[in-house]
N, C-alpha and C positions, 0 to 999 in steps of 0.2 A: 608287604614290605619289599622292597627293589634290596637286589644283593650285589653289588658290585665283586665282578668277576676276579678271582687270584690272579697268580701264574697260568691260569689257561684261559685269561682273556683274551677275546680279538685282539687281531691283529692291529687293527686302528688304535685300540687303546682308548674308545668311545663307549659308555652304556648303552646296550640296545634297550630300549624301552617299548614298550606296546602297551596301546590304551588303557585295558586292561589292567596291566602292573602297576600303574601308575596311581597315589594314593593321594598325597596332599602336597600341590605343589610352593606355599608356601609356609610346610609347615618341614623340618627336614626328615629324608628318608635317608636315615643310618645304615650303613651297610653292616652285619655281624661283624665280619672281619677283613680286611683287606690284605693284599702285598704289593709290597711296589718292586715291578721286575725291572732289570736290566735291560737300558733301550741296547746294549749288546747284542741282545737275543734277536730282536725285531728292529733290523736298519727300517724297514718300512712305516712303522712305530714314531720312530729317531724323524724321520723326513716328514710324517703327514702330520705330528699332532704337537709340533711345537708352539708354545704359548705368548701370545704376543706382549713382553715384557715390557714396564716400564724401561726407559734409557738408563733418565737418573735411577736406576735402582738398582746397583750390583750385588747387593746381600738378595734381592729378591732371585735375580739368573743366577746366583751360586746356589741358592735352595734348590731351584728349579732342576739344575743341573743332579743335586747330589739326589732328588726325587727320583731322577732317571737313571741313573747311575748307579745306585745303590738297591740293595733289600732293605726294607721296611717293615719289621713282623710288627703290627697290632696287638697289647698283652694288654691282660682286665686294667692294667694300673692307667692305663692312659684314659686320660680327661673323657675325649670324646665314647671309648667303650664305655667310661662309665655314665653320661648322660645319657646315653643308649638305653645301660642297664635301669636307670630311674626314672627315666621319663615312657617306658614302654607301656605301661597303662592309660598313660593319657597321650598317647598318638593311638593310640587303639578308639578311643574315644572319638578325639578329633577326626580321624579317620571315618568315622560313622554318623557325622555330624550331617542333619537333612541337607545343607549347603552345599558339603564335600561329594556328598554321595549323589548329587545333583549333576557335579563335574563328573566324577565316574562315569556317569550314564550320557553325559552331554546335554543332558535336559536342562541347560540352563538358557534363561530370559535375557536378555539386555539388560532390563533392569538390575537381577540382582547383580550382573557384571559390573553397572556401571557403581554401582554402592560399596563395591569391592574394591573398585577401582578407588572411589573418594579414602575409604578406611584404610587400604595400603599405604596410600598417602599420606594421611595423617602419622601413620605408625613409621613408616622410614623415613618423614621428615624429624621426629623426634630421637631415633636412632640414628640416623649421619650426622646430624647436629651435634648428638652426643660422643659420637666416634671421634668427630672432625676437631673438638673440644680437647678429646681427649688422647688424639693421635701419638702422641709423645708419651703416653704413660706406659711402664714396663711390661705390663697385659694385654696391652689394646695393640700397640706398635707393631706384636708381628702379625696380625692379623688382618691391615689395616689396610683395605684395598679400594680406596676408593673410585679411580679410574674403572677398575676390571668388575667392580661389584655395584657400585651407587646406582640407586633403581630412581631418584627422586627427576631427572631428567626425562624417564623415559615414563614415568608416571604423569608427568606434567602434560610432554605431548598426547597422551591418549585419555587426559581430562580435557584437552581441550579439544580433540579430534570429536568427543561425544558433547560437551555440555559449550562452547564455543571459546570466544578469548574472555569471556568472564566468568568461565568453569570455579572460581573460590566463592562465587556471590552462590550459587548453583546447589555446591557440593551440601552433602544432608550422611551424616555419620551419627552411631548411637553411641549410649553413654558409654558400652565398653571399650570402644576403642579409643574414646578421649580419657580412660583409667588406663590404657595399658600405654598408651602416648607419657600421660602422666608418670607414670613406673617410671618408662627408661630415664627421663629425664630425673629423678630421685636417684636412680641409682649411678647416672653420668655425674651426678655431683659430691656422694656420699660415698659409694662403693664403685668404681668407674671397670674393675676385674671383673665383676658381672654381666657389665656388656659383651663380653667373649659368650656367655648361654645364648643371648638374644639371637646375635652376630650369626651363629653357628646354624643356628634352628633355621631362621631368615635367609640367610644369603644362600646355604645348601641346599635348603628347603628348593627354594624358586631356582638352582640350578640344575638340580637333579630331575626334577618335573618340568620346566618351564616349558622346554620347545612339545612334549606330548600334550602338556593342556593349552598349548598355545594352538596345535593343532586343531584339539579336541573345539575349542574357544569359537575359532575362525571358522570351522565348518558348521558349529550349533548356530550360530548368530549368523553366519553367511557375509563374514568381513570381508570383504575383497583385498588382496595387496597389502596384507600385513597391519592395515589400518586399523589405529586400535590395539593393536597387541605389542607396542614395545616393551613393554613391561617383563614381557616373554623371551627378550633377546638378549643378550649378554657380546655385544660386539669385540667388544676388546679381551676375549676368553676363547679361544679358538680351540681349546681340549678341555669340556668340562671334566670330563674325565679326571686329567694330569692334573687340572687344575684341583681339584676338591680332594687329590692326593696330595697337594701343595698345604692346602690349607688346615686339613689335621695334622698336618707332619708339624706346622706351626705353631695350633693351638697346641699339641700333645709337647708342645717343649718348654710352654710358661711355666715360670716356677711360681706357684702359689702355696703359700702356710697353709694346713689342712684345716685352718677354719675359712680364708679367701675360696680353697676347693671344695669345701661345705657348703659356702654363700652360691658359688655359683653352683653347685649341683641342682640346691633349694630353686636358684632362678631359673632355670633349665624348665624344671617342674612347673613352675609359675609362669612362663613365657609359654608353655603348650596351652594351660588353663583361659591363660589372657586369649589367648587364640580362639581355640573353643568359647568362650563366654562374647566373643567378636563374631564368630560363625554364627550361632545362636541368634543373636539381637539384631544381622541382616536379613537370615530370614523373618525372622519377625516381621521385622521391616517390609518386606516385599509384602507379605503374609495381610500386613495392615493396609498399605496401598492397594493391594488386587482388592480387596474388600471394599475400602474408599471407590474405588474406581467402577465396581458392578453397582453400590451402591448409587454414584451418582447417573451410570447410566440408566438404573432401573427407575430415578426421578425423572431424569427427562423423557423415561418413557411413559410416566407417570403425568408428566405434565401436556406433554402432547397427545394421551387417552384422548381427554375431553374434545380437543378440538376434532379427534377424528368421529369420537361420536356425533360432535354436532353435524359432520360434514355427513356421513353414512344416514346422519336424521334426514339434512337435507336432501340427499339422494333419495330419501326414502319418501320423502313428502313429491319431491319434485314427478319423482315416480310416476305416484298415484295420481297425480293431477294431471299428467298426462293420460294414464289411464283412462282415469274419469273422464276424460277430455274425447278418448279415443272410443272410450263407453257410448258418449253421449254422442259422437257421431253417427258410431252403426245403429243405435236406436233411431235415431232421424232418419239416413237411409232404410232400415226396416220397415219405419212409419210411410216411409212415401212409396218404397213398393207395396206396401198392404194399401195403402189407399190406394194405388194406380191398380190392384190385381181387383180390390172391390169395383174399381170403378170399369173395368174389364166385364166385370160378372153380371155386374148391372144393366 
């Protein structure tokens, strides 16, 4: 688990992250507790890690502002401590998921990158659809960042940087991820306050890991120039940091009935499980392809035995008929110096 620094964070006002700390990058990494200090303290703070705000958006620079501005204590009653608190067993899980632990170690394939790639896809296409739907509803609205967050652009270019400009004829997702595609969209129509669990887990998740497994990504697979990894980048976010201090200062202010705080606790929970049961069914997936794949080479090695036998036959035949060939000459030479030495004796 990554702990985001108090009062005695850098100075920048940036997570240091290292390989190592880094657990699941689009799954979110909650920090116990946070504070948000006064850029008073740190002018250096105030100058390098201001956030590139929309224009039209002056309630978003008056947040922004009073983020900075103010103290911030984190107490159990706020939203995000409490999804923290219930969902800690299945980010324990996820976290240990063969997939995850695959990125930890960097031992990851192409393959299963590029199947990750497809299943992100499908999943923030049915989540921005569903935010974008629902932009105007009193839950969704302060949270709703699509400029600084929307990953569906940057997943497009790196489906098509790997599978070309027909990457949708291409792309090959398992059934969990078309069931947790399926969710958001049930609950953007039914429950649309629950989209704050997904939101939260998702957008934090990939901003608090993204530039370390983007790192980790580029040097396992040996991406050159970022190619491939936009997925990893968050251009229009220049303080992850401030920024993801932005965004629970947000969520932690919606007011929900404590059965809507219930509903989304439950989705919170349900949005790590989807995840996990998505981790699961891509390994699989590769799991079934490497199989397919030794399989079919060990047929065409199968299938080209024979010709190599017949060819090793004919080497073997061709052999001896020289041989015999080579046999039958020194015997005739033999023969005619035995007669030329009888005929010496004679």
């Amino acid at each position: 688990m990554i702990h985001a620094q108090s009062s005695q964070q850098s100075e920048e006002g940036v997570d240091e992250l290292n390989p190592g700390e880094c657990r699941v990058s689009w799954l979110v990494l909650i920090p116990s507790s946070f504070t948000l200090c006064a850029v008073s303290r740190s002018p250096k703070l105030h100058n390098s890690t201001q956030l590139k705000l929309s224009q039209d958006d002056p309630k978003m620079e008056a947040d922004m502002q009073k983020v900075q501005c103010e103290k911030v204590q984190v107490t159990d009653s706020d939203l995000s401590e409490q999804i923290k608190a219930v969902t800690k067993e299945s980010h324990i899980r996820a976290e240990n998921t063969q997939l995850m632990l695959s990125f930890q170690k960097a031992n990851i394939s192409l393959q299963q990158y590029k199947l990750l790639l497809c299943s992100l896809y499908k999943i923030y296409e049915a989540l921005e659809e569903e935010m974008d739907r629902n932009a105007s509803h009193e839950s969704v609205a302060p949270i709703y960042f699509p400029q600084e967050l929307g990953r569906m652009e940057a997943l497009k270019k790196d489906l098509e940087h790997f599978y070309g400009q027909d990457w949708r004829e291409k792309m090959n997702v398992p059934s969990a991820t078309l069931r947790y595609a399926q969710r958001l969209r049930e609950i953007g129509s039914e429950h649309p306050e629950r989209l704050v669990a997904h939101a939260y887990t998702r957008y934090l998740g990939d901003l608090s890991g993204g530039q370390v497994l983007g790192r980790i990504t580029q040097k396992a697979l040996g991406l050159k120039n970022g190619e491939g990894l936009a997925f990893f980048t968050f251009p229009a976010v220049s303080s992850p940091n401030l920024f993801k201090q932005l965004y629970r200062s947000r969520m932690n202010s919606i007011e929900l009935t404590e059965t809507q705080r219930e509903g989304v606790l439950e989705e919170a929970v349900r949005a790590f499980e989807y995840n996990i049961q998505v981790f699961d069914d891509l390994q699989n997936l590769v799991s079934i392809s490497e199989k397919n794949e030794l399989r079919q080479r060990n047929k065409t090695h199968n299938l080209k035995t024979p010709d190599v036998r017949v060819n090793q036959s004919s080497a073997l035949s061709s052999s001896l008929t020289s041989t015999s060939q080579l046999l039958r000459m020194l015997l005739g030479v033999c023969f005619v110096l035995a007669v030329g030495m009888g005929m010496y004796a004679l």
